[in-house]
C-alpha positions as CSV (number, residue, x, y, z in Angstrom):
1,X,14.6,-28.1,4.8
2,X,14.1,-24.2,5.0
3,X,15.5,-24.5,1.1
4,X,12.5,-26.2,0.2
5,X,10.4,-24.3,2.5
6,X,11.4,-21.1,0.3
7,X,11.4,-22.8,-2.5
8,X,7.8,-23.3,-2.1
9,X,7.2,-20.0,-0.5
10,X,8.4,-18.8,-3.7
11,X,5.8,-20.2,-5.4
12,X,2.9,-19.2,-3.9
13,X,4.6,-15.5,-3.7
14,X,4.5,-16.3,-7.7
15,X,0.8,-17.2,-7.6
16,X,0.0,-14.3,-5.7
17,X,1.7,-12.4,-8.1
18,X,-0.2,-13.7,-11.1
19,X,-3.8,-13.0,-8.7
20,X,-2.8,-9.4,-8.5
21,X,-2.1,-8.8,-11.7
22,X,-5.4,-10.9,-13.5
23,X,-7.8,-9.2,-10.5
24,X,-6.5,-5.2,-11.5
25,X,-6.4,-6.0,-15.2
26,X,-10.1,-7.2,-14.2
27,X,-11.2,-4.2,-12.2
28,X,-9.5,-1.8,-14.9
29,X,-8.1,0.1,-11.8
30,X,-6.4,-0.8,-8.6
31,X,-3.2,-0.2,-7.3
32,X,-0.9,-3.3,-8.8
33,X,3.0,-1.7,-7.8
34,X,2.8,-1.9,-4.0
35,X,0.8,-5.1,-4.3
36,X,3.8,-7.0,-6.2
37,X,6.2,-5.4,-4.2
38,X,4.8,-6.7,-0.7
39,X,3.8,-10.0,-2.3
40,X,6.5,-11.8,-0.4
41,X,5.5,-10.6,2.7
42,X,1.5,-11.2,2.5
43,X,2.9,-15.1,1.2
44,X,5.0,-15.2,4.3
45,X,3.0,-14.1,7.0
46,X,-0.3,-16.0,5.6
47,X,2.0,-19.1,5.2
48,X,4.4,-19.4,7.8
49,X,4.2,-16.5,10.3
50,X,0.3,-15.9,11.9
51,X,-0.4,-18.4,14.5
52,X,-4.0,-19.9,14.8
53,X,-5.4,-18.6,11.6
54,X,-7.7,-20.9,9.9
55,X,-9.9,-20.2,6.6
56,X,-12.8,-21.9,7.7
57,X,-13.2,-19.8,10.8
58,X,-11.4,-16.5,9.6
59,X,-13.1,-14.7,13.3
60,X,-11.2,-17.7,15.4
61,X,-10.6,-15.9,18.4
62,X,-7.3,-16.9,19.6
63,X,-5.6,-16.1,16.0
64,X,-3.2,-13.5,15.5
65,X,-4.4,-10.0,13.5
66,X,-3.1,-8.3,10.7
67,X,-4.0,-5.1,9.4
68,X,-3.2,-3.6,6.0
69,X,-3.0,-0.2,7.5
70,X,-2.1,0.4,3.6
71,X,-5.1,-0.2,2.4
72,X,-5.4,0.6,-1.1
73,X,-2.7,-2.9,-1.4
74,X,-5.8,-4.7,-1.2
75,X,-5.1,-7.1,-4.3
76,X,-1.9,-8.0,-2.5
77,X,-4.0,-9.0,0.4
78,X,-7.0,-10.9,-1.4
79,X,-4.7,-12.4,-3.2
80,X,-2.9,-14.0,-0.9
81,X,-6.3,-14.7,1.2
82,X,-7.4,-16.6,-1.9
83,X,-4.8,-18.4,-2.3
84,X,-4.9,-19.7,1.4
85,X,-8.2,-20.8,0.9
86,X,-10.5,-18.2,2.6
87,X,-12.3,-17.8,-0.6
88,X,-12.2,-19.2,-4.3
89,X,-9.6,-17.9,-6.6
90,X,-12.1,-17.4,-9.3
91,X,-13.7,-14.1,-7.2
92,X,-10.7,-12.1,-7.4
93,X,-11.6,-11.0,-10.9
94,X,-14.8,-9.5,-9.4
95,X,-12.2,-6.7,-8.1
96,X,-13.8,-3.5,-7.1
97,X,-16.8,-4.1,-9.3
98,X,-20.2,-3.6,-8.3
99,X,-21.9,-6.0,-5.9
100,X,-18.1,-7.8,-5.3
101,X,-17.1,-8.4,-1.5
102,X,-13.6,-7.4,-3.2
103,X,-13.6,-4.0,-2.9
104,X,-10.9,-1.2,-3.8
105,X,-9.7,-0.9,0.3
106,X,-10.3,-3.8,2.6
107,X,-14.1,-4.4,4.1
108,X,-14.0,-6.5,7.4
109,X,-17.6,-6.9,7.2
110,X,-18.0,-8.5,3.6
111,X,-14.5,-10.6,2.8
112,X,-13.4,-13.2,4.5
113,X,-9.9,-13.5,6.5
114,X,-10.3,-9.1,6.8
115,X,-9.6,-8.6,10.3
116,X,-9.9,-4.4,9.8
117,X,-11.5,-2.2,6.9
118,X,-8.7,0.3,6.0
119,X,-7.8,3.2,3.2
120,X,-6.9,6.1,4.5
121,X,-3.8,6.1,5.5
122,X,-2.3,6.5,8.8
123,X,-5.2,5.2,10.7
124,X,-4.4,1.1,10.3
125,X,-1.6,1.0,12.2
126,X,-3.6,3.1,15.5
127,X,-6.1,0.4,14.9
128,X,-3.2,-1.9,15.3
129,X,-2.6,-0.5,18.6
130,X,-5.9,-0.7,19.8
131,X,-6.2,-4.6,18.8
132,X,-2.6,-5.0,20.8
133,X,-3.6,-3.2,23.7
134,X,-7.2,-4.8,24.2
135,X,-4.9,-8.1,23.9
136,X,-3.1,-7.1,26.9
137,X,-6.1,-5.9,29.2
138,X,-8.3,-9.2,28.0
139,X,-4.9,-11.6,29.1
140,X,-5.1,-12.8,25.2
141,X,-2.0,-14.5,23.8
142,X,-2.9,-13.7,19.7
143,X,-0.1,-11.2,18.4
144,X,-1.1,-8.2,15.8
145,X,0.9,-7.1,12.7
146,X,0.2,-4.1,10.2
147,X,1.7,-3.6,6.8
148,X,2.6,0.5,6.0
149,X,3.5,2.1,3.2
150,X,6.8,4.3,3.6
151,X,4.7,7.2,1.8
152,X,2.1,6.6,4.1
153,X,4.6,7.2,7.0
154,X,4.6,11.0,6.3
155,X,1.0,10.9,7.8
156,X,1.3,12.4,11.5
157,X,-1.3,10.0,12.7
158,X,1.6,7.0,12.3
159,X,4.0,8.7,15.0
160,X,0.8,9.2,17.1
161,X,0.6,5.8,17.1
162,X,4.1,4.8,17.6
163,X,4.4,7.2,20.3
164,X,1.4,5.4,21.8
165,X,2.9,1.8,21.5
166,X,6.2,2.6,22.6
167,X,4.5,4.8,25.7
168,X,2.8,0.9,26.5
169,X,5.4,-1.4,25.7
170,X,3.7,-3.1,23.3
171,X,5.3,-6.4,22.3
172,X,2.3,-8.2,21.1
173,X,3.0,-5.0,17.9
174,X,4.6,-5.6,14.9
175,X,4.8,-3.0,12.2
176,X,6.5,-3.7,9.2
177,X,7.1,-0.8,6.6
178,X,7.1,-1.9,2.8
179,X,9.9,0.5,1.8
180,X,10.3,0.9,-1.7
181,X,10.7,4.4,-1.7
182,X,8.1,5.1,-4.6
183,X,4.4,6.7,-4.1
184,X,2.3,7.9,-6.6
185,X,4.3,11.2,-7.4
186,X,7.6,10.2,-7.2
187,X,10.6,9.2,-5.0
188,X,10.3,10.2,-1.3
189,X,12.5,12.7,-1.4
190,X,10.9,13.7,-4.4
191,X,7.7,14.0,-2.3
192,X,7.9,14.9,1.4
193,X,10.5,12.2,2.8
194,X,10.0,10.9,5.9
195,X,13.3,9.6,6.5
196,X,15.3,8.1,8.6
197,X,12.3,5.4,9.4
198,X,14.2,3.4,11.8
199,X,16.1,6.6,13.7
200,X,12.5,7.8,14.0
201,X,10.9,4.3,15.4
202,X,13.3,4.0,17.4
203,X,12.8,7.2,19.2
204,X,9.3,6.1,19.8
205,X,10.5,3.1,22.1
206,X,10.6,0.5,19.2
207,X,13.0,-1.9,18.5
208,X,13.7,-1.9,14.8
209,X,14.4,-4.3,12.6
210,X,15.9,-3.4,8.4
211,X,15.7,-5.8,6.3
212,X,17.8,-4.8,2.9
213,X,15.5,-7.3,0.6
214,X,12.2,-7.2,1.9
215,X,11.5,-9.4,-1.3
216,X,13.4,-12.7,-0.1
217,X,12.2,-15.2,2.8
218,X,15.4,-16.0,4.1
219,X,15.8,-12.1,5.4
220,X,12.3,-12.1,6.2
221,X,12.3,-14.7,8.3
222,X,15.3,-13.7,10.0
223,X,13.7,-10.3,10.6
224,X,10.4,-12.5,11.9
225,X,12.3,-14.6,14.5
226,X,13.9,-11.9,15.8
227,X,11.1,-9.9,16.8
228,X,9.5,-12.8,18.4
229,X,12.2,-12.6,21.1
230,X,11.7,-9.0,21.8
231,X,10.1,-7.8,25.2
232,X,9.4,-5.1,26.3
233,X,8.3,-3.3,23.5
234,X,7.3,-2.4,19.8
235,X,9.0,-4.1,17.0
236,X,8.9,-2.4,13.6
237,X,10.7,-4.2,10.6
238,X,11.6,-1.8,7.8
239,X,11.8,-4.0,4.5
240,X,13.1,-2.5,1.5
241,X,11.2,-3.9,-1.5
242,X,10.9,-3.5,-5.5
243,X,7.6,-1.4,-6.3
244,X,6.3,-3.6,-9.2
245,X,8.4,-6.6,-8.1
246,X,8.0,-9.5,-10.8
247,X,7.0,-7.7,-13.5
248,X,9.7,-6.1,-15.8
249,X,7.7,-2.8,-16.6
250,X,6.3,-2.2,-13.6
251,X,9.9,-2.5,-11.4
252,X,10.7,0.5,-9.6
253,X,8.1,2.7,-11.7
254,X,5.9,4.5,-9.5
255,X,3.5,5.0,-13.0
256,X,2.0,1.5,-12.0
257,X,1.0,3.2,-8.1
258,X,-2.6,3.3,-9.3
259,X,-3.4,1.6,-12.7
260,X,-4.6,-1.4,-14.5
261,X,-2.9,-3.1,-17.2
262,X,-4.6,-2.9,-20.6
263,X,-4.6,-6.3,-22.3
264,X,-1.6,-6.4,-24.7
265,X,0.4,-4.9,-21.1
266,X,-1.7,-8.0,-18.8
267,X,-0.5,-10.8,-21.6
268,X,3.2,-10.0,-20.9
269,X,3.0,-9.6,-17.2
270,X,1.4,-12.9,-17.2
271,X,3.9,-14.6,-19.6
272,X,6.5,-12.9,-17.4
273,X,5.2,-14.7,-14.4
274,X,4.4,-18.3,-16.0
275,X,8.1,-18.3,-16.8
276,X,9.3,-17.4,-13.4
277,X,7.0,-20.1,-12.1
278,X,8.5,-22.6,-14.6
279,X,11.5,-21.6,-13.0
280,X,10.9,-22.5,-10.3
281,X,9.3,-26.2,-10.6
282,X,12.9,-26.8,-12.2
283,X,14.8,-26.0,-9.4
């Protein structure tokens, strides 16, 4: 059974794929690397991991939260929104144009299944704690989870907010870190690393969670069902992940951080993709 279930996982995590990359090539701008590289997890928390969601009433009180603390993934997230039915597929090619409820960061207000507007980085995951704490003061059961960016970890405002979760335990927190050690400049250590992630959490009162491919379900849902049993405290899941992931050119090339494909590059990533989905429907 949980063959077929990743099988089909899989799939979806291919359509989301294809969304990203027809919505930036759309826009002429967005941020396509990160996006394809946390494809897998948006597909596996939107289809198997948060409890109570449903499309037709994306404000249902009860269901759990997740907040793209980084932000600017945002075709990652609409896409895989879309393709769990909180809006039509056919609107993610109005990305980040004029008038569009599918702007460059994440609007709560405007697009459906956004449970926090985020883009600059550091602040999601505090919001994160807030959500988690008012969970715990209200008696609510619903759990929150917020995707960073391992550049996005050298912002101070993150430990503030891990220092806070750990300081009160928590447990209804999950942060997951996509950790593909690329950001627009360079490597990390290229940059201004903020390494060791999971020495550091765990200083802050977390239990941590690596998972070595953050880019296959049967880890991630490993990594899921473990945290579930944690008390107590904090869980963060550090998932290392391929920047690009599906598309040969963009792999582990931090060049694709922050562009759009032109139309010769969208026809192969697209060609790349229907054949990886063909792939698939064979197995």
């Amino acid at each position: 059974m949980k063959e077929m279930e990743n099988l089909e996982l899989q799939k979806i995590a291919n359509e989301v794929r294809k969304d990203i990359v027809t919505a930036v090539h759309s826009a002429k701008s967005g941020h396509p690397g990160g996006s394809l590289g946390a494809a897998d997890i948006f597909t596996y928390l939107y289809f198997e991991e948060l409890k109570n969601i449903d499309p037709h009433d994306p404000k249902k009180p009860d269901r759990d939260r997740f907040v793209l603390s980084k932000g600017h993934c945002a075709p990652g997230l609409y896409s895989a929104l879309a393709e769990r039915g909180y809006f039509p597929k056919e609107d993610l090619v109005s990305l980040r144009h004029v008038g569009s409820y599918l702007q460059g960061h994440p609007n709560m207000n405007d697009t459906p299944g956004v449970d926090m507007s985020t883009g600059s980085l550091g602040q999601g995951v505090s919001v994160a704690c807030g959500m988690a704490l008012a969970a715990k003061l209200s008696g609510e059961s619903y759990h929150v989870y917020t995707l960073l960016g391992d550049g996005e970890c050298e912002e101070g405002e993150v430990w503030e907010a891990a220092m806070f979760a750990g300081d009160k335990k928590l447990d209804n927190l999950t942060v997951m870190v996509d950790y593909n050690n690329l950001q627009i400049d360079g490597t990390l250590e290229e940059v201004n690393s903020p390494l060791p992630l999971d020495r550091k959490f765990e200083s802050f009162r977390f239990h941590v969670i690596s998972v070595a491919d953050g880019n296959d379900f049967d880890q991630l849902r490993a990594a899921f069902r473990e945290a579930a049993q944690i008390k107590g405290m904090p869980t963060a899941i550090i998932c290392r992940t391929v920047k690009g992931k599906g598309v040969s050119y963009m792999e582990n090339n931090c060049g694709w951080h922050g562009k759009a494909p032109n139309d010769e590059e969208y026809a192969q990533a697209m060609e790349e993709l229907k054949k990886a989905g063909e792939a698939l429907c064979q197995k």
